[in-house]
N, C-alpha and C positions, 0 to 999 in steps of 0.2 A: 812309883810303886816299890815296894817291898819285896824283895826277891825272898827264895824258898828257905835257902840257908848262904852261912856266911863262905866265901870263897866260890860264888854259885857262880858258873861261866854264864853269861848273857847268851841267849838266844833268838830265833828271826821271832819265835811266837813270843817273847819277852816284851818285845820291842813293838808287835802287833795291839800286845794285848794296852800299853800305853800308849798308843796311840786311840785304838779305840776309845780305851776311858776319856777322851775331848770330848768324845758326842756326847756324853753326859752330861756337860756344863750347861747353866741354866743362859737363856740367852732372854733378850728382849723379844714384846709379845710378837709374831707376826714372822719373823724372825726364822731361818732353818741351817744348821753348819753341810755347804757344799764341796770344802777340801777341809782336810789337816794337814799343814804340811810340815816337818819337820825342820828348827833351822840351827841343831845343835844337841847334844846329850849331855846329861851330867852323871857319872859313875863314882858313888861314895864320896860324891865333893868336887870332886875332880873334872869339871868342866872343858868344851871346845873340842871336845869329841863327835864328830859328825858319823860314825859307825860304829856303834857299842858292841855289836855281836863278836863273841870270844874272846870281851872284854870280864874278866873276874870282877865280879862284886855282889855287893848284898843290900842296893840302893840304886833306881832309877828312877832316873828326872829327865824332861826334856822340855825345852822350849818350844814354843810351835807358834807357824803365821796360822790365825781360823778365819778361812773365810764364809760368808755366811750370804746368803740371801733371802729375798721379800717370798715369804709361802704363798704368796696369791700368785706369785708372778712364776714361781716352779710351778706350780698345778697348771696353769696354764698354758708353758711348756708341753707339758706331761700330756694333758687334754688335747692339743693339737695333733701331737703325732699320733697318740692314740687314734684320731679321727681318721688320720690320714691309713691307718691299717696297720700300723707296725705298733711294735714296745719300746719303752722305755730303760736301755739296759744299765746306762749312769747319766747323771750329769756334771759338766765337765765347763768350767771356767772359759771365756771364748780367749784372753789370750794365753792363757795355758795351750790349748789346742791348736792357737795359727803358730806360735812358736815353737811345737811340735816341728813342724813343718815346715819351719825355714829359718829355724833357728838350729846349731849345731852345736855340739856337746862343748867342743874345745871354746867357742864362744859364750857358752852359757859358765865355761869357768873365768874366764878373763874379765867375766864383766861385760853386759849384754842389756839394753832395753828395749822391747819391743813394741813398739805401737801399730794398734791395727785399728784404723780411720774406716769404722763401718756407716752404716746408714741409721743405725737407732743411738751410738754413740761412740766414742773415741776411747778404748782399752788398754790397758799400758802392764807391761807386768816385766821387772826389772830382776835379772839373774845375779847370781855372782857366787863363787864356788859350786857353781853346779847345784846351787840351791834357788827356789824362788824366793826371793825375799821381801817384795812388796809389789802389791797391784790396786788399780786403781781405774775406775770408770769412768770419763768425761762426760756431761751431758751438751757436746757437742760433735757434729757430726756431717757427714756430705749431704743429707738431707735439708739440713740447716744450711749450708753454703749454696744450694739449690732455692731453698727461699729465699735469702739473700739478692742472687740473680734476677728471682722474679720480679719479687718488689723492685730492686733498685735500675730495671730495664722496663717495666710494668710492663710483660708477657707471663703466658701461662705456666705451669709449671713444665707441662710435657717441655716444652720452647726452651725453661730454662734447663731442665737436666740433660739436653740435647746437646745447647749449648758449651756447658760444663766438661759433659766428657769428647764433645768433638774438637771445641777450639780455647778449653779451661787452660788456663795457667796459673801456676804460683807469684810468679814476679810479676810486677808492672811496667820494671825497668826493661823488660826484653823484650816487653810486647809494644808494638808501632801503631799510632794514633791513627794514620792514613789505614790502615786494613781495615776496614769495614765487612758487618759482618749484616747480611739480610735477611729477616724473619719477616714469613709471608704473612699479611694481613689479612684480615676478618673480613668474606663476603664481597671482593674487587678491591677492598681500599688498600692502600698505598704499602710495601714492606716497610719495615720498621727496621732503620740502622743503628748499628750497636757497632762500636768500634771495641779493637783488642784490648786495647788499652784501656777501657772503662772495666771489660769485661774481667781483664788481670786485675785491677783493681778491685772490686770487689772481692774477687775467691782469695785475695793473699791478703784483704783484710780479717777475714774470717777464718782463716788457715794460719795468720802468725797468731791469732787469739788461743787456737790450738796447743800450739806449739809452745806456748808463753807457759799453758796449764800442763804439759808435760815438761817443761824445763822446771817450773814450780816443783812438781810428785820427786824427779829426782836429784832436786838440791834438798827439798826437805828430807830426804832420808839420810843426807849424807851421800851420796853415790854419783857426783860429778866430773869428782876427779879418777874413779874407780870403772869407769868404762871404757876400759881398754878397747873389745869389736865396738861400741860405739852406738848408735841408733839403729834398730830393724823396721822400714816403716813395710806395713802391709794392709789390705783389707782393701775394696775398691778404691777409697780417696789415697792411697800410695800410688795410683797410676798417673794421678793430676801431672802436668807436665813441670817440670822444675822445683817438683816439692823435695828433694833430695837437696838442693841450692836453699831453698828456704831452713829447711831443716839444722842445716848445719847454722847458716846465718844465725838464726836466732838463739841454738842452744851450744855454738862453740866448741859440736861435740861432730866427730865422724857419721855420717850416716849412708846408709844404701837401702836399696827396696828389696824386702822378700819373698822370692819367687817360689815356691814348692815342686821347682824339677826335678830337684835328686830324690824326689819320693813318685816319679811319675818314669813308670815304663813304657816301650813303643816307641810309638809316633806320634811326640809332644806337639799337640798345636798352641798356636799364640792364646788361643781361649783357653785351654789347659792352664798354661802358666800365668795368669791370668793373680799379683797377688789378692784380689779378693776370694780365692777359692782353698786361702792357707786356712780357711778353720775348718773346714768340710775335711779336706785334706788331713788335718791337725787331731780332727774327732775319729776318723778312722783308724790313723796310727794310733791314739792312746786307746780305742780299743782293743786291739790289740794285745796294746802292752798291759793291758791291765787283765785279758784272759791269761797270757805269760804266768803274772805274779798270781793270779789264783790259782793257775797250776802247781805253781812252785811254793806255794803254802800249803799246798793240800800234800803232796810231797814229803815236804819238810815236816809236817804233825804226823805223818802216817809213817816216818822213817821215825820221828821220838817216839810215838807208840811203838811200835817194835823194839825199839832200844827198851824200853822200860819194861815192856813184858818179860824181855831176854834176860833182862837185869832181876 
């Protein structure tokens, strides 16, 4: 954008007002932009300015990550809660909001990825200068590692997702052939033995398949060597047992699982910290934060109004 005149100091509504002009890009049919996120400014040429404001110029540019989703599939969003009784105040990227939650500042500048292993799919969304710089949706998922179980045990699913979260491992190396595992039969006939060891087999074939498609997102970007805190896994399938061992295994990179205590007061129980409960947790902080910054725009335009009147 074009500032007013030449030597104009930048300001927060400078900066609002190009960012907004993104939603104006024409995008593909079906199509809707869900964030703008900023990952850089240029002032009169002069680029790798990550805060322009009280920056002199008479030329602004910025580079931006847009990400975007299926319109059918926001209305549908939107149409649920609406049913359920409430509104719709924004929507908000899921690992944007579970790394809300158990991701931390100091880690989001060091260099940070977050993967949050849910049930519709596997979300990844990779920090670095405190900026997000790339995200990415797996279409695989604990759901998926639940069919897996069925089929390759031929039981139900209830039987398999029972199985999964009561006696699921990631390795096969640490699970023992002789532990047998018994699942009651159909109508008097016979339980059905499932040994650890098949069972580890399965979920750590389906869980390095994961892993393979999140080392893939952050070598393509560039960002292997650049993640200092390392891997955050979160979302129900970070509770699996020894997915932290697998994790690193495969991608060479540090990893831990992310808990959302330091955003939880009281009398934390184990269901609380629970990491599939970092996007709930993740959605409530960015609201938050995002009635914060409509305060402090509203603020900020009603303090330049007065200036200019004064003026």
């Amino acid at each position: 954008i074009m500032l007013e005149t030449r030597g104009h100091i930048i300001k927060e509504t400078d900066v609002h007002k190009l960012i907004n002009d993104q939603h104006n890009l024409v995008l593909n049919a079906g199509e809707k932009i869900i964030h703008v996120i900023p990952q850089s400014y240029i002032v009169d040429g002069e680029g790798g300015i990550n805060n322009p404001v009280g920056v002199p110029g008479s030329c602004l540019e910025g580079n931006f990550n847009i990400i975007t989703g299926n319109i059918s599939n926001i209305e549908n969003i939107y149409r649920s809660v609406e049913l359920a009784g409430y509104k719709v105040r924004n929507l908000i990227l899921e690992p944007i909001a579970s790394a809300e939650a158990v991701v931390d500042e100091t880690e989001k500048e060091a260099g940070v990825c977050l993967v949050d292993i849910g049930g519709g799919t596997t979300d990844l969304a990779i920090f670095h200068d405190k900026i997000l710089r790339h995200t990415a949706a797996i279409p695989l998922d604990g759901n998926v590692i639940t069919e897996d179980i069925k089929e390759g045990c031929s039981i139900i699913k209830t039987q398999a997702e029972a199985l999964k979260c009561r006696f699921g491992s990631c390795l096969s190396a640490s699970a023992r052939e002789d532990e047998i595992i018994a699942i009651p039969g159909f109508r008097g006939r016979e339980p059905r033995e499932i040994s650890m060891k098949t069972l580890a087999g399965i979920i750590q074939a389906r869980m390095q398949m994961i892993m393979e498609q999140v080392l893939f997102e952050i070598k393509s970007k560039g960002y292997e060597r650049k993640l200092i805190a390392g891997i955050v896994l979160s979302g129900g399938g970070a509770k699996m047992k020894d997915i932290v061992q697998l994790s690193e295994f495969i991608s060479g990179i540090d990893s831990r699982i992310g808990t959302p205590n330091d955003h939880l007061g009281g009398e934390i129980t184990e269901e609380m910290s629970h990491p599939m409960h970092a996007t709930g947790i993740g959605l409530l902080l960015e609201g938050l934060k995002q009635i914060e910054k409509e305060d402090k725009i509203f603020n900020v335009r009603m303090a330049e109004k007065l200036d200019d009147e004064v003026e």
